[in-house]
N, C-alpha and C positions, 0 to 999 in steps of 0.2 A: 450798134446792135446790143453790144452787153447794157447800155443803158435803157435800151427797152424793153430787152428780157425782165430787168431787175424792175424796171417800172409797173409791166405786166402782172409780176408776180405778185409784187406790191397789192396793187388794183385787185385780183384775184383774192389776195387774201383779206382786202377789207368787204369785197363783196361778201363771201364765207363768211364773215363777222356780223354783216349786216342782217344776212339771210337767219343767222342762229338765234338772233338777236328778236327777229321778225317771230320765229316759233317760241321762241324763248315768252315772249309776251302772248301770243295767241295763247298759248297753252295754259297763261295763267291765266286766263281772262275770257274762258270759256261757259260763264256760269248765265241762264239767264232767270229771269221770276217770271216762277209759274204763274196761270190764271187764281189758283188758289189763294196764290200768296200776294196776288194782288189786291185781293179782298179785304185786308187787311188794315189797321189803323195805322196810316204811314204820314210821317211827317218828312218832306225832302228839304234838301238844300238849306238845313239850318247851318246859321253862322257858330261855329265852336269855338274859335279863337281867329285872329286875325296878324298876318304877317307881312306887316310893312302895310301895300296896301291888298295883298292879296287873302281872301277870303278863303279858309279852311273850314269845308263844309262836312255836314254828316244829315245822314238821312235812320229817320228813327221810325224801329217797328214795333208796337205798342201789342201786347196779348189783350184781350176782352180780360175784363175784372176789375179789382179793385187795388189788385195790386198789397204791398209795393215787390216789385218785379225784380231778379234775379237778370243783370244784363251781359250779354254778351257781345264782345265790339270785334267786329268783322276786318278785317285789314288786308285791301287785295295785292297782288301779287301783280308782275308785269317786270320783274331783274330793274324796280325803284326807278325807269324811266318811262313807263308806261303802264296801262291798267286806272280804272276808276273804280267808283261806291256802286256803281249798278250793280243789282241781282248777286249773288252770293250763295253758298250751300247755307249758311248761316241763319238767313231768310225763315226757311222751315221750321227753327227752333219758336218761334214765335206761336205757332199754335200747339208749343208744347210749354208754354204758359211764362218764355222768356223775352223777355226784352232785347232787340237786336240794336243796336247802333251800327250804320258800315260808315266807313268812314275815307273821305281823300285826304291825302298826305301829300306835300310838296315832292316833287320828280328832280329827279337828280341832275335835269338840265334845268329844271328852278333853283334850286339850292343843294349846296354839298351836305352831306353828314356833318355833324350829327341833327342837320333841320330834320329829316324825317322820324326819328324817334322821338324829337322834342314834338312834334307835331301829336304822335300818338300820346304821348303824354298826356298834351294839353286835351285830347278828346276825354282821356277816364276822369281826368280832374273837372270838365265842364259837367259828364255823365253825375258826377257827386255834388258839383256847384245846383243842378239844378234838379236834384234826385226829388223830391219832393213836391218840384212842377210838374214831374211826368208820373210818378208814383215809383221811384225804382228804386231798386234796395241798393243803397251806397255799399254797405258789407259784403255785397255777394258782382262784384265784376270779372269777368273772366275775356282772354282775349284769344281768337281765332284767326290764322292767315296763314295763305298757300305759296310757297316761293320764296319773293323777296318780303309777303306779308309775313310769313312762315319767320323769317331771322326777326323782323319787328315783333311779332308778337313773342319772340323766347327774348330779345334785348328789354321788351316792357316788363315782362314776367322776372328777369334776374336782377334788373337796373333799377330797384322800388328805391327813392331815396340818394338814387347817385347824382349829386348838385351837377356835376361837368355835364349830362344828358337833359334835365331837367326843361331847362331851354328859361326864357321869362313871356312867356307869351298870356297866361291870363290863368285866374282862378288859382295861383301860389298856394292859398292857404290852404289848400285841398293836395289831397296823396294821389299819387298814380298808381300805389300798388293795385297788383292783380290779386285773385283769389283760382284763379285758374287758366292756364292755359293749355289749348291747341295749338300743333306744329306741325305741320303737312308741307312736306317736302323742304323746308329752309337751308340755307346757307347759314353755315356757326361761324368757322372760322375762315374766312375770304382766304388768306396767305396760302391755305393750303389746298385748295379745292381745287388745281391740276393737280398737284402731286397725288390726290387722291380720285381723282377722275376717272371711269370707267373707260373702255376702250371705243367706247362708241361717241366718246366724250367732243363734240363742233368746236367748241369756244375755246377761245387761249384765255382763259381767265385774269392772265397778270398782263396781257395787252392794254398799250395806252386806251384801246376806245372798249373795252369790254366792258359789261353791266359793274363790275364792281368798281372800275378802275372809275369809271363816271361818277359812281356814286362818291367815291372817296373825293376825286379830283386830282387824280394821280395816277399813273400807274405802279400798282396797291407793292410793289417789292421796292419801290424805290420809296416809298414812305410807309415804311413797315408800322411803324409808333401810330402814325394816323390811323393806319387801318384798323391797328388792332385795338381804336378806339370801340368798335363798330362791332368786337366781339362780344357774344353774350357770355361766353365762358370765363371772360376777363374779371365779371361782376357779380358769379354765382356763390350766394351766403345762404346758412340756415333755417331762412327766414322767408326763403323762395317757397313760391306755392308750388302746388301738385302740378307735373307737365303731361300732357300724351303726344307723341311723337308718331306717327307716321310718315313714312317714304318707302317707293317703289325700287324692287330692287335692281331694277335694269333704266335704272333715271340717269337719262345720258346729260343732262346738264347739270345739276344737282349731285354731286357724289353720295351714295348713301352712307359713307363712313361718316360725311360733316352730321349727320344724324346721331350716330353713334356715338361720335367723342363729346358732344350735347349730354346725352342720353349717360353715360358713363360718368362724364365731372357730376352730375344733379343727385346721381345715386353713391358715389365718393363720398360724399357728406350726410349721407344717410335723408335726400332729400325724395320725394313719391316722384318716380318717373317711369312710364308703362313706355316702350319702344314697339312696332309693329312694324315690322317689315311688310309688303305686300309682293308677293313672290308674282314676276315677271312684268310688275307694272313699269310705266314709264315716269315723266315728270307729267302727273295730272293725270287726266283722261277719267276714262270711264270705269273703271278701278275703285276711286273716291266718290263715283257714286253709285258704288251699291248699296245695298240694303246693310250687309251685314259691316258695313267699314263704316257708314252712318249711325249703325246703330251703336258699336264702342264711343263714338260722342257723344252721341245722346245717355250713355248709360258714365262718362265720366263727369259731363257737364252736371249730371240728374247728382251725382255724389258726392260733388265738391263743391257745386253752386246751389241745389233745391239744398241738400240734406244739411247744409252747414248754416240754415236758417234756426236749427235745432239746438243750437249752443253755442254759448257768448263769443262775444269777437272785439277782442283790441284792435282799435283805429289809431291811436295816438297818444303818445305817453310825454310827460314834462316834470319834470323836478323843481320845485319850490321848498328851499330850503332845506331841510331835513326828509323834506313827503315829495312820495313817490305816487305822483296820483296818473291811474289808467284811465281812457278815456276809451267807450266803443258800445255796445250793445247786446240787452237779453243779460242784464246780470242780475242777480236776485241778491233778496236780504242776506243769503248766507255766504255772498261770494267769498271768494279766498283771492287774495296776488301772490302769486308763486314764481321767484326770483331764482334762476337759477337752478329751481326744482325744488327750492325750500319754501315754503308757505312763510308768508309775512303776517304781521299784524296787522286787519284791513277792516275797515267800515265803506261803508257807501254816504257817499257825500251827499247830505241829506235835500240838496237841492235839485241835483237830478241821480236818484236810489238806483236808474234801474241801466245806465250810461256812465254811470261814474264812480271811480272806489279810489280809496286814497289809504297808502299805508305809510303810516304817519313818520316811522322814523328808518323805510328800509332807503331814501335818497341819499343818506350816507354812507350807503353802502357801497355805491358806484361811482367809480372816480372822473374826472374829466376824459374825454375819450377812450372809457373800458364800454365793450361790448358786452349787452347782457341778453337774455335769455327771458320772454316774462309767458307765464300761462295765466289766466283767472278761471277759475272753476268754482262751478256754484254749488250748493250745497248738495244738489240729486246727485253729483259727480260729472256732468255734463263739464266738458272741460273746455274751454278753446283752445285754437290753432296756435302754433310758437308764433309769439313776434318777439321781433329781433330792435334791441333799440341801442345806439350807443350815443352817453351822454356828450355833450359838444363840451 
């Protein structure tokens, strides 16, 4: 008898696991495309990169114009074992004159972490490999997703340049930084998300078969180190771009504190991060699609991806000897490179004036793995964003 009691209980409670796991995904994966949005110039099931022999697809949503297009890459949700690229909130930004990518990522019964962040990667890096076949603006990528897309898209946004995530799947020579992200409802830090769990909280989250434990390939407290590969807080420097966070405040799977302590390290360092709680909502639902919670996206994506067309932008910087030459776009004859905060001696490389500045003697200033700080500002005082560079 006690061996079937305990058998029982067993069974019961993987049932519970299964059943949370069942809403857990429904819930992210509730999005579909309107008639509207079908009308639109949509390219499906392109090849991004390829893994092993499995084909990593994205489906692309083109605004009418001439571009080049500010993109935003959509990344769904499903607790990383379920959920696909169909339909998305994301979709709609398109006839508000952006470029949508959604994208699939390898499931956590395909492959462990860190495949599925190397995957997203590898989408921003093809989005810039072939920015100029579709007309999209490489400078302006920002990334959006609900859930488990929600922790990818804040692990793309912190992780710009981290080799261990990177993954080698295609288009290397190309960056995966973001220029913005959305965060709707995410996971930050796995280890603690019972400990922080609402009271309405299904899931044992440190359970052998739980969404995270699968993802890791573990059950996530017996391999603490792995897990906390998987954190985006582990990676956050000040060179991360603008984040907007929302989550509901009665989200029985999701803790809204893993929001918080996100929200909290990005503004520590004096990084832009807007937090929104949405008073009484759950994980998802109908909350995320109102008008006025759509419309804070549309008014941070319109700020950080349209308005930042307006002044230069470092993409890539290299040292050649004594010269510090910046690489990126929108820079004029009078640009300046500001090391630091101090203005350098700087020309523009007269073979591409208006992409390239070189200041001749500040590469000695930065030593083998010091981290440095660089702005270019053009003569109007239009300034760009910090990038963060540190020499190898």
């Amino acid at each position: 008898m006690w061996s079937y009691l305990n058998y029982k209980s067993a069974e019961n409670s993987v049932m519970r696991l299964l059943t949370a796991l069942f809403v857990f995904i429904s819930l992210c994966c509730c999005y579909s495309l309107s008639p509207a949005q079908a009308q639109s110039r949509m390219l499906t099931d392109v090849e991004y990169a390829r893994a092993g022999n499995k084909q990593l697809l994205l489906d692309l949503y083109l605004p009418e114009g001439a571009g080049p297009f500010p993109v935003i890459v959509w990344i769904h949700g499903g607790g990383w074992v379920g959920g696909d690229k169909d339909g998305g909130p994301a979709i709609r930004q398109m006839s508000r004159g952006y470029a949508v990518a959604s994208i699939n990522y390898r499931l956590s019964y395909e492959a462990k972490f860190p495949a599925q962040i190397e995957d997203c990667k590898a989408a921003v890096r093809w989005l810039r490999a072939n920015a100029a076949t579709y007309n999209l603006d490489a400078n302006r990528i920002g990334a959006w997703g609900s859930s488990a897309g929600g922790h990818l898209a804040a692990l793309l946004g912190t992780s710009a340049e981290v080799i261990d995530l990177e993954g080698n799947l295609s288009n290397a020579a190309f960056s995966s930084r973001l220029q913005a992200v959305v965060d709707w409802y995410g996971p930050t830090d796995l280890l603690r998300m019972n400990q922080q769990a609402l009271p309405c909280n299904v899931v044992n989250h440190d359970a052998e078969l739980s969404p995270e434990s699968l993802l890791i390939g573990c059950a996530i407290q017996t391999c603490k180190d792995k897990t906390d590969r998987a954190n985006p807080l582990r990676y956050v420097t000040p060179d991360d771009p603008p984040f907007l966070i929302q989550h509901g405040t009665a989200d029985c799977l999701v803790p809204p504190l893993q929001s918080q302590i996100l929200h909290d390290a990005l503004q520590a360092i004096g990084l832009s991060s807007t937090l929104i709680y949405l008073q009484g909502a759950g994980h998802g639902g109908g909350a995320f699609d109102r008008s006025e919670t759509l419309t804070v996206v549309d008014d941070f994506f319109d700020l950080h991806l349209k308005a930042i067309a307006l002044v230069p932008q470092i993409t890539a910087v290299q040292i050649s000897g004594k010269k510090l030459i910046v690489s990126g776009a929108r820079f004029d004859n009078g640009a300046q490179i500001y090391l630091n905060g101090e203005r350098q001696k700087t020309a523009n490389d007269e073979a591409a004036p208006t992409t390239r500045l070189i200041a001749k003697k500040a590469g000695k200033k930065i030593a083998s793995g010091q981290a440095v700080m660089l702005q270019v500002r053009n003569a109007d005082g239009k300034t760009s964003p910090d990038f963060r560079y540190t020499r190898p």
